[in-house]
LOSEVEX-917915 format. One record per residue (C-alpha): x negated, y negated, z. Coordinates in nm, 3 decimals. Layout:
REM LOSEVEX-917915
+---------+---------+---------+
:      px :      py :      pz :
+---------+---------+---------+
:       X :       Y :       Z :
...
+---------+---------+---------+
//
This chain:
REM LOSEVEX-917915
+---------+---------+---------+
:      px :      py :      pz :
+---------+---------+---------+
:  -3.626 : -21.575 :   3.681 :
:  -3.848 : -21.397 :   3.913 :
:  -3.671 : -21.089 :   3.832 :
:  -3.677 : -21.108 :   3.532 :
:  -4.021 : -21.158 :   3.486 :
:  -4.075 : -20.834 :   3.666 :
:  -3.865 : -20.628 :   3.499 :
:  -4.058 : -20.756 :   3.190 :
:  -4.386 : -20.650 :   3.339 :
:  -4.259 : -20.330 :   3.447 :
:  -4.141 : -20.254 :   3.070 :
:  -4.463 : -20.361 :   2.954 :
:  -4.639 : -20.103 :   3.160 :
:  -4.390 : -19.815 :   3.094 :
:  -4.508 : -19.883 :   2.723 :
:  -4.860 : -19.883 :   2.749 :
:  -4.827 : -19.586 :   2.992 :
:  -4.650 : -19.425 :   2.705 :
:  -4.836 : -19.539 :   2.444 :
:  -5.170 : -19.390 :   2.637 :
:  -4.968 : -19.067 :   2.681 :
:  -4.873 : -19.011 :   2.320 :
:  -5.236 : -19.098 :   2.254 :
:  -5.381 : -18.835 :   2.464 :
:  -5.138 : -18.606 :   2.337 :
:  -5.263 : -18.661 :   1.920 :
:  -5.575 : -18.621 :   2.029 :
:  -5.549 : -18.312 :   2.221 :
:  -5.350 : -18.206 :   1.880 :
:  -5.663 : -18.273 :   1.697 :
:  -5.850 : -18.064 :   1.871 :
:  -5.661 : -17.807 :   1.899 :
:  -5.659 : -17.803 :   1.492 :
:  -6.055 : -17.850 :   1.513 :
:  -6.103 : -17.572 :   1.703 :
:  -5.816 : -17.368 :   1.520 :
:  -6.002 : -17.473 :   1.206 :
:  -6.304 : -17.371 :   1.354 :
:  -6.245 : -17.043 :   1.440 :
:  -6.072 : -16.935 :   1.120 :
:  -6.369 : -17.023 :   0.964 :
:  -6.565 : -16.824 :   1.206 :
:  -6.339 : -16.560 :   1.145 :
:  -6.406 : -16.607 :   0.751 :
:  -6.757 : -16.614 :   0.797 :
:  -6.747 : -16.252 :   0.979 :
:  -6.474 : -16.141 :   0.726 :
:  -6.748 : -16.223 :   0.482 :
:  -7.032 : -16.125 :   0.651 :
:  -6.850 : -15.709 :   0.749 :
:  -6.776 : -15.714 :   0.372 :
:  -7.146 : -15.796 :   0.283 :
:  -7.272 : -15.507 :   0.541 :
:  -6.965 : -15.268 :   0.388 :
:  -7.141 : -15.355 :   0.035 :
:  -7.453 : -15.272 :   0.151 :
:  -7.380 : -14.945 :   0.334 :
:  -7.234 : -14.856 :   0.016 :
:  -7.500 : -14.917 :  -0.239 :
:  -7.740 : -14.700 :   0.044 :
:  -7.479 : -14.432 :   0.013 :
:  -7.486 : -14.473 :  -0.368 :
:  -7.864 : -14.497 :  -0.369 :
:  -7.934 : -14.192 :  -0.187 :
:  -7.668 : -14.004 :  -0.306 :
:  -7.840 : -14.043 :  -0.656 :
:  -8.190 : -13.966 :  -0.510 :
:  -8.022 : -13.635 :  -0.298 :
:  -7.886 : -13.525 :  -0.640 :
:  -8.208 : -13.645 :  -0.847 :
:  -8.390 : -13.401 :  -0.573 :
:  -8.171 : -13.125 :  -0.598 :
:  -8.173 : -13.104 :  -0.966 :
:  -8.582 : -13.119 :  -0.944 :
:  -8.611 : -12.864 :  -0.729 :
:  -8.368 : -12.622 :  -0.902 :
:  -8.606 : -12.678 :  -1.176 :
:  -8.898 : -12.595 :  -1.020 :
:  -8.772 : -12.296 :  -0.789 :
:  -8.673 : -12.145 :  -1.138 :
:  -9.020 : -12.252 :  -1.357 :
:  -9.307 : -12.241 :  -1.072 :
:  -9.555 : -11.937 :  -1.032 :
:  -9.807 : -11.844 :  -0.891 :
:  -9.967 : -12.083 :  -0.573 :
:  -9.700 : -12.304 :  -0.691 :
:  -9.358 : -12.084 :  -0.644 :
:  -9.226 : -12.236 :  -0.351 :
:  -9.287 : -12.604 :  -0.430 :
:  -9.066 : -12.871 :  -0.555 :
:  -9.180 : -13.232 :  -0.711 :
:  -9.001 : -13.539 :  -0.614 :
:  -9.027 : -13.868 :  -0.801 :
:  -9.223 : -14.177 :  -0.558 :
:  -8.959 : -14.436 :  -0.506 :
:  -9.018 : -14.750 :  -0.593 :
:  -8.940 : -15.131 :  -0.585 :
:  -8.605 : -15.193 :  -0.760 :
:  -8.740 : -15.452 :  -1.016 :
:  -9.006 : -15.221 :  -1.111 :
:  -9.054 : -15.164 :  -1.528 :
:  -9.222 : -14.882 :  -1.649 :
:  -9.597 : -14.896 :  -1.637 :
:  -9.834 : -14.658 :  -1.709 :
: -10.059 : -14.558 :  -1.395 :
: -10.438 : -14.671 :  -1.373 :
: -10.530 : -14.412 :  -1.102 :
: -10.410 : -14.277 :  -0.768 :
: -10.548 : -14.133 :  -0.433 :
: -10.449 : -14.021 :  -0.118 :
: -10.582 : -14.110 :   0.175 :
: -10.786 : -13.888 :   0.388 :
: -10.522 : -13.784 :   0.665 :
: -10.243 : -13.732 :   0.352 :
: -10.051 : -13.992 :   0.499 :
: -10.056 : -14.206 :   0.224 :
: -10.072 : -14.239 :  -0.119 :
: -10.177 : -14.559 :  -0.345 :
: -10.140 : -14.636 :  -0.713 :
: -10.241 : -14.901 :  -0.959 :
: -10.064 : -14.969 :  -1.272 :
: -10.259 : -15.304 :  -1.486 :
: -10.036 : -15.547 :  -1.275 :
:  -9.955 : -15.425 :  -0.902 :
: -10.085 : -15.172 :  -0.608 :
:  -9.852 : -14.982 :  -0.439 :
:  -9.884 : -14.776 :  -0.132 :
:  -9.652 : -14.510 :  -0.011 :
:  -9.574 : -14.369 :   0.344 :
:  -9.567 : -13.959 :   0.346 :
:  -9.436 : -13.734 :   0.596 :
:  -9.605 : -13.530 :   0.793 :
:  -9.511 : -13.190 :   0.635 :
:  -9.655 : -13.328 :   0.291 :
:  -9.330 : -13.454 :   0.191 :
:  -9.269 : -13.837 :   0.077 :
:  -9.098 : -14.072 :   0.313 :
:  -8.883 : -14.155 :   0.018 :
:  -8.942 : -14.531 :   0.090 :
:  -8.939 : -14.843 :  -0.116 :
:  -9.326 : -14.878 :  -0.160 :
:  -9.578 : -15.152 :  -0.035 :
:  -9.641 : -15.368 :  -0.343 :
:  -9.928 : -15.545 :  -0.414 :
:  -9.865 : -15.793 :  -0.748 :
: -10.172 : -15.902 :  -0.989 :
: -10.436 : -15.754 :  -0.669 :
: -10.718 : -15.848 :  -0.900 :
: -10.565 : -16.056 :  -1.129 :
: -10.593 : -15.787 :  -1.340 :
: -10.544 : -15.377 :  -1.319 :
: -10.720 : -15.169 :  -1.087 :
: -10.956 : -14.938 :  -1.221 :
: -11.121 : -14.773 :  -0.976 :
: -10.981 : -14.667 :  -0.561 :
: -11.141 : -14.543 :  -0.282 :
: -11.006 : -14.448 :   0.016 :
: -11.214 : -14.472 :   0.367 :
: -11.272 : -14.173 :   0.523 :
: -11.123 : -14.147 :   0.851 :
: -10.941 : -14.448 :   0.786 :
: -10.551 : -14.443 :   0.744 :
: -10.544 : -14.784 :   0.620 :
: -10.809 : -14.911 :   0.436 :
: -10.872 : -14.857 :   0.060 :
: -11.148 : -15.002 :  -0.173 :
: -11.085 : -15.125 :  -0.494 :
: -11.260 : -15.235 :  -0.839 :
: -11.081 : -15.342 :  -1.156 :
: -11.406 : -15.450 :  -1.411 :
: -11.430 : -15.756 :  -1.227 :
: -11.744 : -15.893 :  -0.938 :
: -11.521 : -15.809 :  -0.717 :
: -11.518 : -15.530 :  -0.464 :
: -11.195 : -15.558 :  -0.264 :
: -11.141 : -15.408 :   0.066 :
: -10.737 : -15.412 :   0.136 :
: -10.538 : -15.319 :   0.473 :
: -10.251 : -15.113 :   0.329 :
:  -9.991 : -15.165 :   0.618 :
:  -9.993 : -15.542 :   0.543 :
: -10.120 : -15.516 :   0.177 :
: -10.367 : -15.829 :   0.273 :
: -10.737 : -15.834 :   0.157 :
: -10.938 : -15.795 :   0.486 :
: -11.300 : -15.838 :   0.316 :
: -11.446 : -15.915 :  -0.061 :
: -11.740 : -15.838 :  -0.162 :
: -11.903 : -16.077 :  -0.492 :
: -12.166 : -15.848 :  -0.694 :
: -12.195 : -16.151 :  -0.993 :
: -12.310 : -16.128 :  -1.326 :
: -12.098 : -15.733 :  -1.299 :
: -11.825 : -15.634 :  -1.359 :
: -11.771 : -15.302 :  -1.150 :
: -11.573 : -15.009 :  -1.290 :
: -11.605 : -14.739 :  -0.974 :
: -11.636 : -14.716 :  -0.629 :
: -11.615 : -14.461 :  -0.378 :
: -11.665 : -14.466 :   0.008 :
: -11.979 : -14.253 :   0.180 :
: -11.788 : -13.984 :   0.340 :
: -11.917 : -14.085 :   0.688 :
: -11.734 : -14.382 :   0.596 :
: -12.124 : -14.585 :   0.668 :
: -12.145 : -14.729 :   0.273 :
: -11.977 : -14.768 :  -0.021 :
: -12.126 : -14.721 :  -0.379 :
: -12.014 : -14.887 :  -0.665 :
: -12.095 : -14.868 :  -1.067 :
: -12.097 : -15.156 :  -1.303 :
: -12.070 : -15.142 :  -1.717 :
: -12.362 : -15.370 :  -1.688 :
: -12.574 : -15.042 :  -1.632 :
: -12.586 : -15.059 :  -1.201 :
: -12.522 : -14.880 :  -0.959 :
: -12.454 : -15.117 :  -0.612 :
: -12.507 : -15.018 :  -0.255 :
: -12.260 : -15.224 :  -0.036 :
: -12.283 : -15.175 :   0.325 :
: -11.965 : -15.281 :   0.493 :
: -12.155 : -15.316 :   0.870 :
: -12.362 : -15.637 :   0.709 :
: -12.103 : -15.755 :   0.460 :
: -12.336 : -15.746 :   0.210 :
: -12.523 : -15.579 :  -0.090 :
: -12.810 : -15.368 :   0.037 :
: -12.948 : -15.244 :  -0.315 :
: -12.872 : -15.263 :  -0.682 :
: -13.032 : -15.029 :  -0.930 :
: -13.080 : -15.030 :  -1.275 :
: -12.958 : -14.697 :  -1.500 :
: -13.075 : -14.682 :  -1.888 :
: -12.698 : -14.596 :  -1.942 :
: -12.329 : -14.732 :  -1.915 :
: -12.186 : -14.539 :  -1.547 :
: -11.851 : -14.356 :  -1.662 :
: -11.798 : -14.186 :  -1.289 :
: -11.954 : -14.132 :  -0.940 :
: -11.939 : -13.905 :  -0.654 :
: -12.099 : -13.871 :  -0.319 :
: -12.231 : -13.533 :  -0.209 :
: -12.070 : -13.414 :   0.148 :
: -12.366 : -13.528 :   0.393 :
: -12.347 : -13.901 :   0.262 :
: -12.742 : -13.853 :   0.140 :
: -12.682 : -13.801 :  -0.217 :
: -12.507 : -14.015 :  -0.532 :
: -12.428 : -13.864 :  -0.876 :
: -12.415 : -14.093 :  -1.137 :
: -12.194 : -13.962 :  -1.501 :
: -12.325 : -14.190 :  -1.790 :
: -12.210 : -14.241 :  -2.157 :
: -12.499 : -14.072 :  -2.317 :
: -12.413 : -13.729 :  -2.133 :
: -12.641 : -13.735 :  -1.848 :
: -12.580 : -13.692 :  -1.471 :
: -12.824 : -13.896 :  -1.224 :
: -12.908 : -13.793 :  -0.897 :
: -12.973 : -14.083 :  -0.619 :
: -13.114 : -13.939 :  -0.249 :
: -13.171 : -14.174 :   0.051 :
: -13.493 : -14.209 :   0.140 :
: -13.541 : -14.455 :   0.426 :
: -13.272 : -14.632 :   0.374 :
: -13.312 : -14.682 :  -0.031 :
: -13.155 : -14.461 :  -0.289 :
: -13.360 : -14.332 :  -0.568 :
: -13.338 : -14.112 :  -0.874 :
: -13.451 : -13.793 :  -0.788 :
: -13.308 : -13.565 :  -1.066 :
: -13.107 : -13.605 :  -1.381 :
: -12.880 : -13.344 :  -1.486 :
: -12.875 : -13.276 :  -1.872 :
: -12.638 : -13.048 :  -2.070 :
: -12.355 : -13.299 :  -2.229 :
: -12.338 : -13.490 :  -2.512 :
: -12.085 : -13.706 :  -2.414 :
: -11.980 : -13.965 :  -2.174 :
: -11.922 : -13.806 :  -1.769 :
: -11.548 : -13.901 :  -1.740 :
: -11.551 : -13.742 :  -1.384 :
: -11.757 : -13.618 :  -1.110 :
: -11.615 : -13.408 :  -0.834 :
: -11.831 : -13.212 :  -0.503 :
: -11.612 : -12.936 :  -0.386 :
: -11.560 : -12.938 :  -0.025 :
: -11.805 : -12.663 :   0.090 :
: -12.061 : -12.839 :  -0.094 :
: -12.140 : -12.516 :  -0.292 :
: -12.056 : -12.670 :  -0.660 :
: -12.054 : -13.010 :  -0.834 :
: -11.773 : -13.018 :  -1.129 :
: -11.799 : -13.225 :  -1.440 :
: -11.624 : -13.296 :  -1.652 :
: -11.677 : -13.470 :  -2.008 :
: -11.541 : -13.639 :  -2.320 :
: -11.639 : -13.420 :  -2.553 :
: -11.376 : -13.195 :  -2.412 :
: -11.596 : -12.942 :  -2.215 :
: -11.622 : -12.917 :  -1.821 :
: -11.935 : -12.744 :  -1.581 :
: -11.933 : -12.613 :  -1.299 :
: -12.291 : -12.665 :  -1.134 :
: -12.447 : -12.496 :  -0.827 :
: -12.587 : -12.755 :  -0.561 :
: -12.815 : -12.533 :  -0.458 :
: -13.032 : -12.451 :  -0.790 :
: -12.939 : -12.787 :  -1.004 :
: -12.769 : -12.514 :  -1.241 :
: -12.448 : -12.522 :  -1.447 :
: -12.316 : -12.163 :  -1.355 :
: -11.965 : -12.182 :  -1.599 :
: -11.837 : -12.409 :  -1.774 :
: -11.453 : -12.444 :  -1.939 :
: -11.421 : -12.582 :  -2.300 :
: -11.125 : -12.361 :  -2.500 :
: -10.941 : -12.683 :  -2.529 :
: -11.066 : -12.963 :  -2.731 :
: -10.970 : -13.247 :  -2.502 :
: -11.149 : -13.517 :  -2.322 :
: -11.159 : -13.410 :  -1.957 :
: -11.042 : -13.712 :  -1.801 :
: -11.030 : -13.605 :  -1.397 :
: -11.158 : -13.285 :  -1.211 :
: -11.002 : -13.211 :  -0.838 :
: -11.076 : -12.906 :  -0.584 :
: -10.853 : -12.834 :  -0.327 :
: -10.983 : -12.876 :   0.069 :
: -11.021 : -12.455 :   0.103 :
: -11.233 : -12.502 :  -0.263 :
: -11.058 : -12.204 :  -0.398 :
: -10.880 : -12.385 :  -0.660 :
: -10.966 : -12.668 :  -0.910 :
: -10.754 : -12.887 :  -1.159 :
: -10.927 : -12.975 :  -1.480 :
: -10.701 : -13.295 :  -1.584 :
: -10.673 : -13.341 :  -2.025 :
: -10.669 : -13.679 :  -2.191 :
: -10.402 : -13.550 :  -2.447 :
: -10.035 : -13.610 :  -2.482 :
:  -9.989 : -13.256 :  -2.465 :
: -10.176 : -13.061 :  -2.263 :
: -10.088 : -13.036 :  -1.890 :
: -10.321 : -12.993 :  -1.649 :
: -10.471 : -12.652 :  -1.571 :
: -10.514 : -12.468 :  -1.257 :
: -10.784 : -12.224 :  -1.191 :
: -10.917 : -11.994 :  -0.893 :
: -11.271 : -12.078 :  -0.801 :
: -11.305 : -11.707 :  -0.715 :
: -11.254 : -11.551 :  -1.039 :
: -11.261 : -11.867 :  -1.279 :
: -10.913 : -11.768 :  -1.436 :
: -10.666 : -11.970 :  -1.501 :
: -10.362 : -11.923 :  -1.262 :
: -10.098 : -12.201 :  -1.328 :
: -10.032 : -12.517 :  -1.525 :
:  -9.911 : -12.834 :  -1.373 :
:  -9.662 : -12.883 :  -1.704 :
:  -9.497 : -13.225 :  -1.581 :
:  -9.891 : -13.354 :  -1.516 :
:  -9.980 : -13.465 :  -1.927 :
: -10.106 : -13.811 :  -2.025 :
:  -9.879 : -14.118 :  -2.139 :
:  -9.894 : -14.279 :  -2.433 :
: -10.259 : -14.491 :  -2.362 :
: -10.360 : -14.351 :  -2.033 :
: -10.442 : -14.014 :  -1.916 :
: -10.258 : -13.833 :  -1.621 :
: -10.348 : -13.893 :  -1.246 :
: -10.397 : -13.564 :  -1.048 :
: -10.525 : -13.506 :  -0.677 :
: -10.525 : -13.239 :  -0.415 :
: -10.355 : -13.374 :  -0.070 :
: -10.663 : -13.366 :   0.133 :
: -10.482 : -13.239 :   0.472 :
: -10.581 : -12.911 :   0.515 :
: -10.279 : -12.792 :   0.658 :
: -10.093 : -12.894 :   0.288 :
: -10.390 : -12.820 :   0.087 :
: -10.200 : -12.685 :  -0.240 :
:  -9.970 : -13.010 :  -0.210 :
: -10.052 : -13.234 :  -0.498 :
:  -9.948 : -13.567 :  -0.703 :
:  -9.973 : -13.673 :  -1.043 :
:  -9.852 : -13.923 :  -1.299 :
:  -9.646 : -13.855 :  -1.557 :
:  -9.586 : -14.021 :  -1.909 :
:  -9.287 : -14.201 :  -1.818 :
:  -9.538 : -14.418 :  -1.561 :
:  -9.418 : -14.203 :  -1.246 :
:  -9.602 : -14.077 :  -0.916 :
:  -9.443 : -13.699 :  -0.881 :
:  -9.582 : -13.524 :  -0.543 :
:  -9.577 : -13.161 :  -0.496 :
:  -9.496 : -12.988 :  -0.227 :
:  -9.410 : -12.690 :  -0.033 :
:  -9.005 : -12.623 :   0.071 :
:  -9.093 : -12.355 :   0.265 :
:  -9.266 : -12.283 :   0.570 :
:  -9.599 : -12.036 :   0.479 :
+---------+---------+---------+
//
């Protein structure tokens, strides 16, 4: 009996012994699935993932395959059309953000280095990088939606600045915006106005803005506030600031061009320019501060000397409002820019006052006139952008080496 009750022990611990063995053993199966599972679904995960990347690399190559042969095919154009200052140039189309519809644009500007170039449309900012020859990065822009809550009207750059820009858009607001981030970095509230320009002091110390409610506003960034606001018997259409930062000229509706100096501290009238009938559309102090250029909506621009308070020529063999005036950074050549569908914009040589080119692309869309400026880098002086009807930014510049 003893024996036997051994031998029955003995079994029973065989079994369990067994039984713990085969356990062991499923569960070392499991895990071997689990981690087999696992790592073909790893493996799925960076099938998926290399196909996503192989997608990706493919719509760049698409993308600027399209752009290479959009290029091309401008600048066969213009190598075959251009003249005169313009015969080595070709104009590239601004990228932009994939979702973007046409709008038409509000204004542009460089900034002062050339490095950059912003545009407003009625709904968004955008701000492009440029190379250092003058030639666009060709990069997705910087966009800005509803900056104002409504379209920008009016841009300033500041001088010396790479970064910051000013803005208006017949609003109290006067926004100051850092263009690498696209964040606001100060607001100004003029209330009871509703501001229409603005333009930086070119030592960069003030910035003056107009309002339709018959102002003109001194802001000084330095005290965050508004240092002077002064009445004008007429609706401001443009301003400019002369070179040395002491003068303002003021366009009006009713034809007339006012003339604010700094005296102490405080600007006042000092002169008034007569010799339109029509609103001042734009304002414009050539770089050598030898000439002031206006230019009007009764379709006539003047050329005026600083020095005698004179108008010394003036343009008007096309019956278009002048809608923008710009001088390049050597002065010897200005743009007069037409608020007509089709009239380009005309080039002439501040030397002999004859026409030498026409921008052709450079004509006004279907409710806004087109956008033209001068890159204000001296070493790409001739480069240029403008809008186009279809709601573009078109920049340019020169292929070749001078």
């Amino acid at each position: 009996m003893r024996d036997s009750g051994r031998g029955y022990r003995d079994a029973g611990r065989d079994s369990g012994r067994d039984a713990g063995r085969d356990a062991g053993r499923d569960r070392a199966r499991r895990n071997d699935r689990d981690r087999d599972r696992t790592r073909d679904r790893d493996r799925d995960r960076d099938r998926d993932r290399d196909r996503e990347r192989a997608r990706d690399r493919d719509r760049d190559r698409d993308r600027d395959r399209d752009r290479d042969r959009e290029r091309d095919k401008l600048r066969t154009q213009e190598e075959d059309t251009q003249t005169g200052p313009f015969k080595d140039f070709v104009t590239v189309k601004l990228a932009y953000e994939r979702s973007r519809q046409r709008r038409e644009v509000i204004c542009a500007s460089w900034n002062y280095l050339g490095t950059r170039i912003a545009a407003a449309d009625n709904e968004s900012l955008r701000i492009w990088g440029m190379r250092s020859a003058g030639e666009p990065a060709n990069t997705i822009p910087l966009v800005v939606n509803q900056p104002h809550g409504k379209g920008i009207c009016s841009m300033s750059w500041k001088p010396g600045s790479e970064t910051s820009l000013a803005t208006v858009a017949n609003d109290q607001h006067l926004k100051i915006w850092n263009s690498v981030t696209g964040t606001v970095s100060n607001t100004y509230a003029v209330e009871h106005h509703k501001l229409n320009h603005v333009g930086y002091s070119p030592d960069a110390k003030l910035i003056a803005c107009t309002s339709v409610v018959n102002s003109l506003i001194i802001v000084d960034p330095s005290a965050a506030s508004v240092i002077q606001n002064i009445k004008v018997k007429s609706v401001p259409h443009s301003l400019c600031w002369s070179n040395t930062s002491d003068f303002i000229f003021v366009g009006l509706a009713n034809g007339q061009i006012n003339l604010y100096y700094n005296q102490g501290g405080q600007f006042e009238l000092v002169h008034v320019l007569e010799g339109h009938n029509a609103a001042i559309r734009t304002l414009r102090v050539d770089p050598r501060g030898q000439y002031l250029y206006v230019g009007a909506n009764e379709g006539l621009a003047s050329v005026w000397s600083l020095e005698s308070l004179v108008a010394v020529k003036t343009f008007g063999d096309v019956d278009e409002p002048i809608a923008a005036i710009d001088v390049t950074f050597n002065s010897t050549l200005i743009a007069i820019v037409y608020d007509g569908e089709e009239q380009p914009t005309r080039l002439f040589n501040t030397r002999t006052w004859n026409e030498e080119t026409q921008a052709t692309r450079s004509k006004a869309g279907t409710s806004l006139p087109s956008t033209f400026q001068f890159c204000p880098n001296p070493k790409h002086q001739t480069t240029h952008l403008f809008s186009n009807p279809d709601g573009n930014i078109m920049v340019c510049y020169r292929i070749r080496p001078l």
